[in-house]
N, CA and C of each residue as an Amber inpcrd file, in Angstrom:
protein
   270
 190.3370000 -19.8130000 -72.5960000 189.7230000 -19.1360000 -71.4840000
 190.1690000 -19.7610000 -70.1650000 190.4860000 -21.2860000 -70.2450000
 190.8140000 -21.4730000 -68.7900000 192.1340000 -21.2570000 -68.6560000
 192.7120000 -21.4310000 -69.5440000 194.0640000 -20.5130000 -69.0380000
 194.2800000 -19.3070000 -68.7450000 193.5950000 -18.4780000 -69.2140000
 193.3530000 -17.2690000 -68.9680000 192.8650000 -16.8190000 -67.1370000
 191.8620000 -17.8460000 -67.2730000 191.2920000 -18.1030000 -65.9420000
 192.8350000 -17.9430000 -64.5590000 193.5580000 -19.2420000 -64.8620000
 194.5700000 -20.0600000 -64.2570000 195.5680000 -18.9580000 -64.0310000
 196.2460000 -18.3220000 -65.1770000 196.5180000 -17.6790000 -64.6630000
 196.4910000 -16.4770000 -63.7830000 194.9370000 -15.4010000 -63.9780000
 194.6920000 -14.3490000 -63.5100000 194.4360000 -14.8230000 -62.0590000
 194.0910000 -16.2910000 -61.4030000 194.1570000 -16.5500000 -60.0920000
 195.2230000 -16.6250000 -59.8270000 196.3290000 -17.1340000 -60.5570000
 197.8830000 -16.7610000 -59.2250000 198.3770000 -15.7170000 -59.7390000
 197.7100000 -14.6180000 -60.6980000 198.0420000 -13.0360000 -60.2710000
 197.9470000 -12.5020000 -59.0190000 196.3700000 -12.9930000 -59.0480000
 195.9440000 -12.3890000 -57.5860000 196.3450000 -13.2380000 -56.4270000
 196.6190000 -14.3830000 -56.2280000 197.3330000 -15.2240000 -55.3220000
 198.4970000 -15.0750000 -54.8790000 199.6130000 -14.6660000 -56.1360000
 201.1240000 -13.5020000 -55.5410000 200.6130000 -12.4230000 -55.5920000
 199.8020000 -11.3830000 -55.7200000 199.6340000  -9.9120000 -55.1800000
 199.4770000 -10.0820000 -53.7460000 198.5360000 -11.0320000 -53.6430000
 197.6750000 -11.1100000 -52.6700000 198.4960000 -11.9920000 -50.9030000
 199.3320000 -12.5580000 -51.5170000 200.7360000 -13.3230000 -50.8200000
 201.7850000 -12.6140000 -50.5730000 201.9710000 -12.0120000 -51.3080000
 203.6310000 -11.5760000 -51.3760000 203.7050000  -9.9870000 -51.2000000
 202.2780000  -9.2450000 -52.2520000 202.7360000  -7.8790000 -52.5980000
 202.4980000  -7.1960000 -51.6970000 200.8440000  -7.0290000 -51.7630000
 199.4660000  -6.0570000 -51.6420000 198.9630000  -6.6630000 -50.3660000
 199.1010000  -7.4520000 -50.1000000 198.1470000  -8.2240000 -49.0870000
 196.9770000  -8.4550000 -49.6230000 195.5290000  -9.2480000 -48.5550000
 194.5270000  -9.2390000 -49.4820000 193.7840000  -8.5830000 -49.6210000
 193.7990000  -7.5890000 -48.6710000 192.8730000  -5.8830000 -48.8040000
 192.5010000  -5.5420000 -49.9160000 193.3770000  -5.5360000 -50.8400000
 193.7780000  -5.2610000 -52.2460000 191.7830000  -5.9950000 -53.0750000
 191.4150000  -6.9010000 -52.7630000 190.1830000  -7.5820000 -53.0640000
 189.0580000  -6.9200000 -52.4490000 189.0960000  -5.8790000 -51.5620000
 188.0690000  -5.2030000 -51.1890000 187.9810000  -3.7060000 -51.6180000
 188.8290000  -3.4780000 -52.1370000 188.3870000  -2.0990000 -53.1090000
 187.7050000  -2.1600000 -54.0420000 186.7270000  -1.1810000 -54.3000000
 185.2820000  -1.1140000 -54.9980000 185.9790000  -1.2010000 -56.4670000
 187.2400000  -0.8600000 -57.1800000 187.7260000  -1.2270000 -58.8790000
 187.9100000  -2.5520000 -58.9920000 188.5510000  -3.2710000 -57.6580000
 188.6680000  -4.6950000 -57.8640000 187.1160000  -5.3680000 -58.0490000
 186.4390000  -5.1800000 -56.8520000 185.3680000  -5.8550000 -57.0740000
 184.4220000  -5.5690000 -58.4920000 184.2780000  -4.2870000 -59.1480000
 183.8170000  -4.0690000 -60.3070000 184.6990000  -5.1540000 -61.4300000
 185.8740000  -4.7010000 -61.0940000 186.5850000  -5.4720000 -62.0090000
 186.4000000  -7.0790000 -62.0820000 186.0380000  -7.7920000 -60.8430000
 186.2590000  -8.8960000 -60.8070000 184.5980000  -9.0390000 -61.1550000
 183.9460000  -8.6630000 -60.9190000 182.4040000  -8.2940000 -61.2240000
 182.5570000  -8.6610000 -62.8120000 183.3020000  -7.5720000 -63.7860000
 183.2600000  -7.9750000 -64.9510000 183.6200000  -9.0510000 -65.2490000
 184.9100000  -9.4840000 -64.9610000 184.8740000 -10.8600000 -65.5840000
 184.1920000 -11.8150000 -65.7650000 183.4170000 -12.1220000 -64.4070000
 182.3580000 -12.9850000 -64.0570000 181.1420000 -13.0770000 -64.8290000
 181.1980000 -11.9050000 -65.3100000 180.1080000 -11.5780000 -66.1840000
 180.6160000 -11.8010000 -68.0480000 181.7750000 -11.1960000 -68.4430000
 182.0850000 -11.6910000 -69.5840000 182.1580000 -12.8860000 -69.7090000
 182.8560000 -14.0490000 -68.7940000 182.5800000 -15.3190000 -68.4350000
 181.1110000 -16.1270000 -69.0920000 179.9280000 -15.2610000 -68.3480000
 178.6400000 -16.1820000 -67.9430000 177.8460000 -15.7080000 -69.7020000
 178.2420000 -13.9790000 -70.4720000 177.8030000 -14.3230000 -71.3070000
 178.7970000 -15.0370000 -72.0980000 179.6580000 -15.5170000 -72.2060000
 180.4790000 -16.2570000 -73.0970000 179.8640000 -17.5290000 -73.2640000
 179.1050000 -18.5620000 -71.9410000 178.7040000 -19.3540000 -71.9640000
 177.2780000 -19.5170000 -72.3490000 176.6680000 -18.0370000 -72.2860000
 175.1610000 -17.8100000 -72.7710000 175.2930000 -17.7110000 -74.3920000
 176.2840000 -17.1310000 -75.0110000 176.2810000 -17.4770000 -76.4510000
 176.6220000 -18.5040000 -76.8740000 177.2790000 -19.1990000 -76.0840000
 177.5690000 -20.8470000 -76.4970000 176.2820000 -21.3330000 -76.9070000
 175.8410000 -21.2800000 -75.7380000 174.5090000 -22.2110000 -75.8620000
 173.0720000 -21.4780000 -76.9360000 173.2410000 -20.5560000 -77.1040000
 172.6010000 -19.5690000 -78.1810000 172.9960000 -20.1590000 -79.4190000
 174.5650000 -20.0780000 -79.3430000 174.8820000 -20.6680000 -81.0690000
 174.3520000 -21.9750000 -81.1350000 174.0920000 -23.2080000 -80.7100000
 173.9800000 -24.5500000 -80.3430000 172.0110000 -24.3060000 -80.6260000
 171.5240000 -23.6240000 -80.2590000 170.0890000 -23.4160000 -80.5200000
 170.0620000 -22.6820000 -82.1360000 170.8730000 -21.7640000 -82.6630000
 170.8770000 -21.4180000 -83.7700000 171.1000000 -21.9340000 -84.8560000
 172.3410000 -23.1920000 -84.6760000 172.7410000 -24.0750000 -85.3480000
 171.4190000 -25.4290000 -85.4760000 170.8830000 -25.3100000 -84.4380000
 170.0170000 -26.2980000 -84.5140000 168.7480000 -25.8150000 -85.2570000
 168.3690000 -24.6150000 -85.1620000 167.2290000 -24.1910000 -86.1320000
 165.9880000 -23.6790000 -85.1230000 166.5800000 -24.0010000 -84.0940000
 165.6510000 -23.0440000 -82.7960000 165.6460000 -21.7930000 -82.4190000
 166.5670000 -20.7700000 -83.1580000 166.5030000 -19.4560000 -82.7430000
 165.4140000 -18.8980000 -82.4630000 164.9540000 -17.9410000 -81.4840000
 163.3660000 -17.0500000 -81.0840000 163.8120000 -15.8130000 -81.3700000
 165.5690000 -15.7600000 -81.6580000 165.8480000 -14.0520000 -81.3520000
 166.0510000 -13.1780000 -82.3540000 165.7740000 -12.0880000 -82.2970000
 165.9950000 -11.3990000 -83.6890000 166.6500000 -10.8100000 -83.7620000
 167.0430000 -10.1530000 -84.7590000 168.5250000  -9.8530000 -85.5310000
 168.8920000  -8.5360000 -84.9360000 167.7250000  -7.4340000 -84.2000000
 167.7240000  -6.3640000 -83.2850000 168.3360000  -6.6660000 -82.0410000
 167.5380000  -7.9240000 -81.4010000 168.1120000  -8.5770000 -79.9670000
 169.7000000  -8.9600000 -80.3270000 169.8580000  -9.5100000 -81.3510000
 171.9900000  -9.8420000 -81.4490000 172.2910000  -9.2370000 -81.8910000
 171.8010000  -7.5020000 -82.6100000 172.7710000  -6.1740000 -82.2400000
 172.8660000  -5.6110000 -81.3210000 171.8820000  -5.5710000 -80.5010000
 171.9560000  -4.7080000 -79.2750000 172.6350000  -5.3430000 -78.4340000
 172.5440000  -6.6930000 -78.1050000 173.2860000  -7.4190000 -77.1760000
 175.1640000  -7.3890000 -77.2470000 175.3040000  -7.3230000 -78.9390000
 176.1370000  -7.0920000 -78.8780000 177.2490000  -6.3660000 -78.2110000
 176.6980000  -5.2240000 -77.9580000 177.4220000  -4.1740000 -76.8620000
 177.7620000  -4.1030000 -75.9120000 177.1530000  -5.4020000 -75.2330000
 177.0660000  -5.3070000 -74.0820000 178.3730000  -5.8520000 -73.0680000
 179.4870000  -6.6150000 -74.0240000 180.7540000  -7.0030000 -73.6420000
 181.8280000  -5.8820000 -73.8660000 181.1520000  -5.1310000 -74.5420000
 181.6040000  -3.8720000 -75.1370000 181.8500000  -2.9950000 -73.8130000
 180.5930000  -2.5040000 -73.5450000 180.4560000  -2.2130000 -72.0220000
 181.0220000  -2.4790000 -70.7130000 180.7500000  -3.5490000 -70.5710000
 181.4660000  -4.1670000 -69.4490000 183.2220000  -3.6810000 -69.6280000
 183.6470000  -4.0920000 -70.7560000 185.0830000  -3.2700000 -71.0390000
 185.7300000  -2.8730000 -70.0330000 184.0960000  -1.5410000 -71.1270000
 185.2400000   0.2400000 -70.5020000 184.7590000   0.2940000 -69.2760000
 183.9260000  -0.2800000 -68.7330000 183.5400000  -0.1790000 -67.1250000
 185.0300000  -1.0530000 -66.6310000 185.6110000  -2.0590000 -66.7870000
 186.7010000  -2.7820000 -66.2360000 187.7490000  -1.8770000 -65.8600000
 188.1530000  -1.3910000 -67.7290000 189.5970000  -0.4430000 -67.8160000
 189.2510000   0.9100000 -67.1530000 188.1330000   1.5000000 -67.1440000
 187.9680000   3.1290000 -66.6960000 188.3320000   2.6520000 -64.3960000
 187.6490000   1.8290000 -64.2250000 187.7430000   1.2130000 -63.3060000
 188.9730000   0.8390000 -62.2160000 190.0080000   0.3790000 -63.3960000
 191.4000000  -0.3200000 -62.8570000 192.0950000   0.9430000 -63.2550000
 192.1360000   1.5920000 -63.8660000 192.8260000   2.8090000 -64.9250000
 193.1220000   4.3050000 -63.5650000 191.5290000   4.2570000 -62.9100000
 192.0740000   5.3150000 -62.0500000 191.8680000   4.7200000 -60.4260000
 191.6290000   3.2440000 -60.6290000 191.3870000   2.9570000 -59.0200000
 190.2450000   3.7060000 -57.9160000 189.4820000   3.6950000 -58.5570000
 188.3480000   4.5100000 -57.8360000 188.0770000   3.9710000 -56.4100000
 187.8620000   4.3080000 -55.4230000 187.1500000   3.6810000 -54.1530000
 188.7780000   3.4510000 -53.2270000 189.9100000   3.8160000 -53.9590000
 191.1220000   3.4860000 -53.5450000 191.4670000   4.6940000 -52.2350000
């Protein structure tokens, strides 16, 4: 993930330098988009610490709450790609 990280900042660091200028960061697909990540990010680190309580024998959550939740990276997705796909707000 932090490479992942590392690089998608000097994506946007040569778009943002060289290509596009930085305007390019104030259109409403970028910010959704960058919106998602931030968010696939924060639950990535919320199931960390979920598994670490599960493993330990502290779970409160039930097996309804980690299907439904499931979806929810799911979501974020197609909100990213539908997002970047037609450039909305462009």
């Amino acid at each position: 993930m932090v490479a992942t990280w590392i690089f998608g900042l000097g994506l946007i660091y040569i778009d943002g330098s060289q290509r596009l200028g930085w305007a390019f960061l104030q259109t409403p697909w970028m910010i959704s988009k960058l919106a998602g990540i931030v968010f696939l990010t924060t639950w990535h680190h919320v199931l960390g610490a979920a598994r670490k309580k599960y493993v330990a024998g502290t779970n409160t959550r039930t097996a309804r709450f980690w299907k439904m939740t499931n979806e929810l990276p799911f979501i974020a997705a197609i909100i990213m790609v539908v997002a970047v796909t037609t450039e909305f707000g462009s």
